[in-house]
GUNURO-560730 format. One line per field, with one value per residue (C-alpha): residue number from 1; residue in one letter; chain; z negated, x, y negated. Coordinates in steps of 0.05 Angstrom, whole numbers. Layout:
BEGIN
num = [NUM_...]
residu = [a_...]
chaine = [A_...]
w = [Z_...]
u = [X_...]
v = [Y_...]
END
This chain:
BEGIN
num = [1_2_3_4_5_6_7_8_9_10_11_12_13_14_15_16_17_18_19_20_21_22_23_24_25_26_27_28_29_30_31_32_33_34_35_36_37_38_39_40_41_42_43_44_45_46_47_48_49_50_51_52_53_54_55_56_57_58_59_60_61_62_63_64_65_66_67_68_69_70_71_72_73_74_75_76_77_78_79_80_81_82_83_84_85_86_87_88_89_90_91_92_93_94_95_96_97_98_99_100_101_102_103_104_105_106_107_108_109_110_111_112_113_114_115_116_117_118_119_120_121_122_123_124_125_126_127_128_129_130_131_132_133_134_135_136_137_138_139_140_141_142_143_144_145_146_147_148_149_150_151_152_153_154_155_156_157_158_159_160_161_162_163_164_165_166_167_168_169_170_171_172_173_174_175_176_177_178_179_180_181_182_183_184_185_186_187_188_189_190_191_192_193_194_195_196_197_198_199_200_201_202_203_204_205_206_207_208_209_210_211_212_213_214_215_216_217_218_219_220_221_222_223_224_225_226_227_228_229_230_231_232_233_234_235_236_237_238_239_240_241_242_243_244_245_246_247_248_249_250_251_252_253_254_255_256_257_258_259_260_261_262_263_264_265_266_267_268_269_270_271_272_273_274_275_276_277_278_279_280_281_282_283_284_285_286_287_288_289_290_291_292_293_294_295_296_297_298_299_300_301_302_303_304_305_306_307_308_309_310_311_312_313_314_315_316_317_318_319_320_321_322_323_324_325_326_327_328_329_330_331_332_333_334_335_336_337_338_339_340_341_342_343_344_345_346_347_348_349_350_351_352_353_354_355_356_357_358_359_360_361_362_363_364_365_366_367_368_369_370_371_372_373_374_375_376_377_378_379_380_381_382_383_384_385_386_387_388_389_390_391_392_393_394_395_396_397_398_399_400_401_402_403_404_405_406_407_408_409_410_411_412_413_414_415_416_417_418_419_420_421_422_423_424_425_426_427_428_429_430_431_432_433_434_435_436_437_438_439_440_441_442_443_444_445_446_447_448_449_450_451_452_453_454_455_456_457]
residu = [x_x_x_x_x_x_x_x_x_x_x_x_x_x_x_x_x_x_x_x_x_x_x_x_x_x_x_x_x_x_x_x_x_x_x_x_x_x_x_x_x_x_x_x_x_x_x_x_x_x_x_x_x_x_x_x_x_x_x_x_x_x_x_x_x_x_x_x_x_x_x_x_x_x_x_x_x_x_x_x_x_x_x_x_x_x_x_x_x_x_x_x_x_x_x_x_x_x_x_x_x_x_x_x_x_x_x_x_x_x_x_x_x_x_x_x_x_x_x_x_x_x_x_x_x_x_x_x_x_x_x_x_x_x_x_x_x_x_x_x_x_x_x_x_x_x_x_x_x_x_x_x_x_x_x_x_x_x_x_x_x_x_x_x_x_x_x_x_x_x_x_x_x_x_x_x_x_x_x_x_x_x_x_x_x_x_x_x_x_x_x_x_x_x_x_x_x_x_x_x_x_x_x_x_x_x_x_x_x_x_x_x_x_x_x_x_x_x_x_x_x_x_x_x_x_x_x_x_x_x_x_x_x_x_x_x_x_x_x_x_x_x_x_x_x_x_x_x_x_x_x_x_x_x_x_x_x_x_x_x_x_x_x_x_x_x_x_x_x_x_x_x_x_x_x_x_x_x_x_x_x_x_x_x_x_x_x_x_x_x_x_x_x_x_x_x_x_x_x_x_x_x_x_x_x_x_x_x_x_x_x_x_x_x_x_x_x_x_x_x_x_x_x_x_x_x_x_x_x_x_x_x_x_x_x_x_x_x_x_x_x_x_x_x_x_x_x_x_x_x_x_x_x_x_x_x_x_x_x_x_x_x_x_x_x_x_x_x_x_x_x_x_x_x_x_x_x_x_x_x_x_x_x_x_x_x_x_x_x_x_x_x_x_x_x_x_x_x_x_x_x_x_x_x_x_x_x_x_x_x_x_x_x_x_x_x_x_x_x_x_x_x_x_x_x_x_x_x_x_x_x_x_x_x_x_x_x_x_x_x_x_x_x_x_x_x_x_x_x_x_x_x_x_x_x_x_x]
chaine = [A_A_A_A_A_A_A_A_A_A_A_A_A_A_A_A_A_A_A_A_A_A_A_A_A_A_A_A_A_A_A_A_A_A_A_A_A_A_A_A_A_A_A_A_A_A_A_A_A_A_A_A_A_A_A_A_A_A_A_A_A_A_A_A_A_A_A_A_A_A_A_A_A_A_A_A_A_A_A_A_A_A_A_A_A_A_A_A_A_A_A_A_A_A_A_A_A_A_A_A_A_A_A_A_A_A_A_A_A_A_A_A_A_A_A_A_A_A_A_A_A_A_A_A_A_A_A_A_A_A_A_A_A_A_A_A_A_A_A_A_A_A_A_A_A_A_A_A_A_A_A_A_A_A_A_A_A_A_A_A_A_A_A_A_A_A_A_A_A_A_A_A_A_A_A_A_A_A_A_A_A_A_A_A_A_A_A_A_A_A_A_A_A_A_A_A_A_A_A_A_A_A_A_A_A_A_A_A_A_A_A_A_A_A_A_A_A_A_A_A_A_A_A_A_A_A_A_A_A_A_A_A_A_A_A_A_A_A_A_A_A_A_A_A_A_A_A_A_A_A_A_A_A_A_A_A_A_A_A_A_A_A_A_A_A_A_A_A_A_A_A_A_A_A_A_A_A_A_A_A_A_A_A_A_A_A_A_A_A_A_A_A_A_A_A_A_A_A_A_A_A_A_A_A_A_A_A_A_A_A_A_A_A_A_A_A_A_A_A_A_A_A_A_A_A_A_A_A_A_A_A_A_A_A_A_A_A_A_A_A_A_A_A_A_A_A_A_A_A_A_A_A_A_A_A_A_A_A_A_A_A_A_A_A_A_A_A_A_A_A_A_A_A_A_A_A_A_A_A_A_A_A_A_A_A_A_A_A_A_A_A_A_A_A_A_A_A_A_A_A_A_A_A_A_A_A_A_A_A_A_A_A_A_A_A_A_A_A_A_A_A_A_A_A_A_A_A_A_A_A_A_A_A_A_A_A_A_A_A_A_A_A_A_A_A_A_A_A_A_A_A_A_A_A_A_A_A]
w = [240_209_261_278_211_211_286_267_206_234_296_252_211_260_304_238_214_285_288_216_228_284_238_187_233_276_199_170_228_220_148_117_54_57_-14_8_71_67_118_89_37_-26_-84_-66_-64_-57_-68_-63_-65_-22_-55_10_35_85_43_7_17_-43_-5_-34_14_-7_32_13_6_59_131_168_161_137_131_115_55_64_20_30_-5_16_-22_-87_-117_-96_-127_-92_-78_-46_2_63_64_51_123_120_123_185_253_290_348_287_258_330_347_279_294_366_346_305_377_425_372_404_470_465_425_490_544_492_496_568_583_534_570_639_614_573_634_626_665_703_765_829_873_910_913_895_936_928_889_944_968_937_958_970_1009_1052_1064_1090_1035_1042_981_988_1014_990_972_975_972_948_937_948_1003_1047_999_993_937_926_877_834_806_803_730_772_825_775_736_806_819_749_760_834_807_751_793_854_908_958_950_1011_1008_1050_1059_1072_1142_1150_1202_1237_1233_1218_1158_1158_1109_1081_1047_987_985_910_913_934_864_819_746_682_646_647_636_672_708_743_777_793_837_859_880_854_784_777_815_871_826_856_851_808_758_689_628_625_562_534_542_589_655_695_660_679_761_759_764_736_717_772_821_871_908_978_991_952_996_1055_1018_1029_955_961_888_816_814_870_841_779_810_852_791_755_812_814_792_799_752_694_723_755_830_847_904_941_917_967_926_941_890_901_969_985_1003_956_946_886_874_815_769_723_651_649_595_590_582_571_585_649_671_687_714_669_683_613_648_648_724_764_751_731_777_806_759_786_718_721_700_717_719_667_700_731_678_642_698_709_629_649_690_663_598_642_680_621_580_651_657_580_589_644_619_551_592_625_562_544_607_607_673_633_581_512_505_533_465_414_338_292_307_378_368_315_368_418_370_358_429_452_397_416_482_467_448_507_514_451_454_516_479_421_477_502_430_422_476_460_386_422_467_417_361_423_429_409_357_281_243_297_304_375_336_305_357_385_319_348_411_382_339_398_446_389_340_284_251_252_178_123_134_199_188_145_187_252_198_177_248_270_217_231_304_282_246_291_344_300_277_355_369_305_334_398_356_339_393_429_389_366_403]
u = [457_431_399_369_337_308_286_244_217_192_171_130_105_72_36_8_-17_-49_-79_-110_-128_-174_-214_-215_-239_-290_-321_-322_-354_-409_-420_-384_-342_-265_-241_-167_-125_-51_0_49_31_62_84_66_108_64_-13_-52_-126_-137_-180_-218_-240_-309_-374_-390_-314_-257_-202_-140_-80_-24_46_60_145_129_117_102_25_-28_-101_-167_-209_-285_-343_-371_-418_-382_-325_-355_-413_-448_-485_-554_-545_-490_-508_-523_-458_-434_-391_-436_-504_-488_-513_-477_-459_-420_-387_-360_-339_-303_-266_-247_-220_-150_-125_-166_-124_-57_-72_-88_-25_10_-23_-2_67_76_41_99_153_123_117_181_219_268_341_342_383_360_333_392_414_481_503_447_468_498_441_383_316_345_395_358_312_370_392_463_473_469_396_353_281_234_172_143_77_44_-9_15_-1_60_74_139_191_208_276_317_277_206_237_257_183_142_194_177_104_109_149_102_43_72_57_108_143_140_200_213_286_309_344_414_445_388_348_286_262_249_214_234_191_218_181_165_118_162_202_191_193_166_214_219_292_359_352_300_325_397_346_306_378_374_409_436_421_485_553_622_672_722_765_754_791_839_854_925_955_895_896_880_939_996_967_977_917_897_839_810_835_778_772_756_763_787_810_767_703_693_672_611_594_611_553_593_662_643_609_668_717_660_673_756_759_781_754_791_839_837_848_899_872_898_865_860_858_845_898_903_879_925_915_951_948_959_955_908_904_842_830_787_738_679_604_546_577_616_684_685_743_752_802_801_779_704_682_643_623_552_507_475_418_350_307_235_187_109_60_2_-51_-7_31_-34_-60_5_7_-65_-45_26_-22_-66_-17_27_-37_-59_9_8_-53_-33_29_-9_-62_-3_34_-36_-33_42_52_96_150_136_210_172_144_181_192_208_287_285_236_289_339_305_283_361_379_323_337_416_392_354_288_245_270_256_183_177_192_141_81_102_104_41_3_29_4_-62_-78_-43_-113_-162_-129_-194_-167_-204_-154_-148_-196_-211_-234_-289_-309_-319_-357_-406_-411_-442_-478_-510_-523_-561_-585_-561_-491_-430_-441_-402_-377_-362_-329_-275_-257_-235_-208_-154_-154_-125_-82_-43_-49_-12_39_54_69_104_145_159_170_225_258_259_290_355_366_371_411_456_448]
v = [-318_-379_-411_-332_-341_-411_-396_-338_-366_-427_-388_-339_-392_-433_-382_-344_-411_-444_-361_-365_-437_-414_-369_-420_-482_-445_-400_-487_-501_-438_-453_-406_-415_-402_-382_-375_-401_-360_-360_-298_-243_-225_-274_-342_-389_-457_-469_-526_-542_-611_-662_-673_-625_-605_-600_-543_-517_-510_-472_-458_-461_-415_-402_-331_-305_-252_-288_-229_-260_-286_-285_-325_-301_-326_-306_-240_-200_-135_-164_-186_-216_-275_-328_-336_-403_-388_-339_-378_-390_-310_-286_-224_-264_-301_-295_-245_-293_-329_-278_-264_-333_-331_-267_-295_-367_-331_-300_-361_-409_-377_-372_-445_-464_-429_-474_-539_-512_-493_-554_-597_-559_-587_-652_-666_-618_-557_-554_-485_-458_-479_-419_-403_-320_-292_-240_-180_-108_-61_-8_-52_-81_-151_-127_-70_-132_-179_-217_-229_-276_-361_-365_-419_-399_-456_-417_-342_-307_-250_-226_-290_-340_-371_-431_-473_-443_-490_-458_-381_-365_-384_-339_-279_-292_-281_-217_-196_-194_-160_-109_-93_-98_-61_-117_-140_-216_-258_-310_-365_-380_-449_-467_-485_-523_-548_-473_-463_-443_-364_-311_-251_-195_-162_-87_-95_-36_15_-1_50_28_28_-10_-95_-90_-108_-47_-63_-126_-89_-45_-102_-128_-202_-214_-278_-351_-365_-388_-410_-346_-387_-362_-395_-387_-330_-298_-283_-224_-197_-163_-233_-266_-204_-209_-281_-316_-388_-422_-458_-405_-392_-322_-309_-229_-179_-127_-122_-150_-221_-252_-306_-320_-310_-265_-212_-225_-194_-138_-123_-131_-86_-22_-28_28_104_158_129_96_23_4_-53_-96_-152_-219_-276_-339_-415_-453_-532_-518_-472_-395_-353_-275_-235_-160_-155_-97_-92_-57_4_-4_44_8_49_110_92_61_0_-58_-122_-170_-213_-285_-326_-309_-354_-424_-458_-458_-512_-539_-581_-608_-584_-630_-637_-698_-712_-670_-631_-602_-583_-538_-505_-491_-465_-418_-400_-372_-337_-306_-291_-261_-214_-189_-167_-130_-92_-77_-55_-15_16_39_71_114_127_86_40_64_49_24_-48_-45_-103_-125_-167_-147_-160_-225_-258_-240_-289_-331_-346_-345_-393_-443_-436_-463_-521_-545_-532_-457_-447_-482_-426_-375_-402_-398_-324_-295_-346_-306_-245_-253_-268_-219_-165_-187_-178_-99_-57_-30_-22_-67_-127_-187_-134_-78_-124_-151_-82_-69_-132_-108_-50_-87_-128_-71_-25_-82_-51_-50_1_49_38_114_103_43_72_121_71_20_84_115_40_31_100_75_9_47_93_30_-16_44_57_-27_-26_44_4_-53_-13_10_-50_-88_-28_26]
END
């Protein structure tokens, strides 16, 4: 719970202040005068004024007690009073191709703290599961496609333009986007034994989803990356201790059904059952190297509203694990274009919401973001620096959204203000700023419902 906390503190912390930062550089650079830098609202808890600071500036920093943040106060005749002497330097009184550059640096500021992390990720490397399948979902894309579970994908793309896959999250990131996109994954399986390499097309636009969610990869067929269907540590008193097995044990069948990963064994386990009651099966086992058969007899518990087998023992072993890790120039491009594709797949996912081709249950919070913020710190540094650039670009592209009360809706206001040379009215004005901020309520209020249920629903 701790290390929840500090993650999404720090987390929140550092993408409000490299988003205000933006707006504060690029309005230093235009000349304008910053009264107040503050990353959090409320009661603060620290302010400084630097000694040094750029001429004609006296900003006071501030770190507020409420993170959830922040915002850059420049002088603005709309606002207050201003000297005459000072009014060169008023936001207001600026060129409008200033005021707009100021209003885009907060969300360019993120996007471009996302290609510095992605880009420290490829650099320093991340440890992932090589791009080998477990045994597909029964009735599934992958398997209606051929996938029998063990394959090797080297390579994958879409329309014939195929590029190596570097590891199984790579693998699950390019199914992720072909699902949401509707276009078919080409995959190039790895030859065994002296075969030639073959390919495989995964019919991605026949899926029919609106949800990013576990679901849709148990109908795309491919949840985990290819484990060893060992038996691991068996709980006392459990249903895997009373049938005998050990850790270590290793399972070839179970009944009829040949078992080729952890990935399958648990599935199987998963479906022995009948109605409510569970299904004894023969187990054949590897022990030692020797063949051994048991008759095992799961426990019925019920999970999301159905009956399910569980046998009380860790199932399946790590699987095997190739370090990612890009060279100097190499790492920056793919950063590059992890952003890009990361910020295209957020705006058609958002576009889709807006349309009702996408569910708004894709929508997040602050619940569900401490949740990962936890999880991805749990894991190590780099996963947590990767999930740092996607909240990074989500942040971003969320302030270019159109709407009244985010750094978008003013720059929608310039637009206007470019196309018709003269500005938005103040009556006019007021009524987007309150239409967006019921429009903001209304989706954080649907992203925190979404919250709870997740996590305890």
């Amino acid at each position: 719970m701790l290390l929840t906390v500090i993650a999404f503190v720090v987390a929140l912390g550092v993408l409000i202040a490299v988003h205000e930062y933006g707006h504060y550089r690029v309005a230093v650079a235009c000349g304008v005068k910053v009264e107040r830098f503050s990353v959090g609202f409320g009661k603060a808890l620290l302010r400084w004024t630097p000694k040094r600071q750029h001429p004609g500036q006296s900003t006071e920093f501030v770190i507020g007690a409420f993170p959830l943040g922040g915002y850059v106060k420049m002088l603005d005749e709309r606002e207050g009073p201003v000297a005459p002497e000072e009014r060169h330097r008023a936001f207001n009184t600026q060129p409008l191709r200033s005021r707009a550059a100021i209003v885009a640096a907060g969300p360019i500021a993120n996007l471009l703290l996302a290609v510095v992390l992605y880009t420290a990720v490829n650099w320093i490397g991340v440890l992932e599961p090589v791009a080998k399948l477990a045994r597909p979902v029964a009735a599934s894309l992958a398997e209606a496609a051929g996938l029998r579970g063990g394959e090797h994908i080297t390579q994958a793309g879409f329309d014939g333009d195929l590029s190596p896959v570097q590891s199984f999250e790579d693998l699950r990131w390019r199914m992720t986007r072909g699902a949401l996109d509707g276009h078919d994954l080409t995959l190039e399986i790895a030859g065994e034994g002296g075969q030639a390499a073959r390919k495989v097309v995964l019919p991605l636009s026949r899926l029919e989803t609106r949800d990013a969610d576990p679901q849709m990869f148990r109908k795309i067929g491919v949840l985990a990356p290819l484990t060893r269907p060992e038996i691991g540590e068996v709980m006392a008193g459990s249903a895997a201790e009373r049938s005998g097995l050990r850790n270590g044990d290793v399972v070839r069948t179970i009944g009829t059904t040949a078992i080729v990963d952890g990935q399958q064994l648990r599935e199987v386990i998963r479906a022995s059952v009948d109605g409510d009651q569970p299904r004894t099966q023969a187990w054949q086992l590897v022990r030692g190297g020797q063949p051994l058969t048991l008759d095992v007899k799961p426990e019925v518990r019920e999970e999301g509203g159905a009956k399910v087998g569980r046998i009380g023992a860790f199932v399946g072993t790590a699987p095997e694990m190739v370090t990612v890790r890009q060279g100097v120039v190499d790492g920056v491009w793919r950063g590059v274009v992890r952003t890009w594709e990361v910020s295209a797949l957020t705006v058609r996912m958002m576009a889709k919401m807006v349309i009702g081709e996408v569910s708004l249950k894709n929508l997040s919070g602050p619940l569900t973001i401490a949740d990962y913020a936890g999880k991805s710190a749990s894991l190590g540094f780099t996963q947590y620096l990767v999930f740092l650039a996607l909240i990074s670009v989500s942040l971003g592209v969320l302030n270019l959204m159109p709407l009244p009360v985010l750094d978008g809706g003013h720059l929608m206001y310039y637009l206007w203000e470019g196309l018709t040379g003269k500005s938005v009215s103040d009556a006019w004005m007021e009524r987007l700023q309150r239409g967006g901020v019921a429009l903001l309520l209304v989706m954080m209020s649907v992203a925190l419902f979404n919250d709870v249920t997740r996590l305890f629903g």
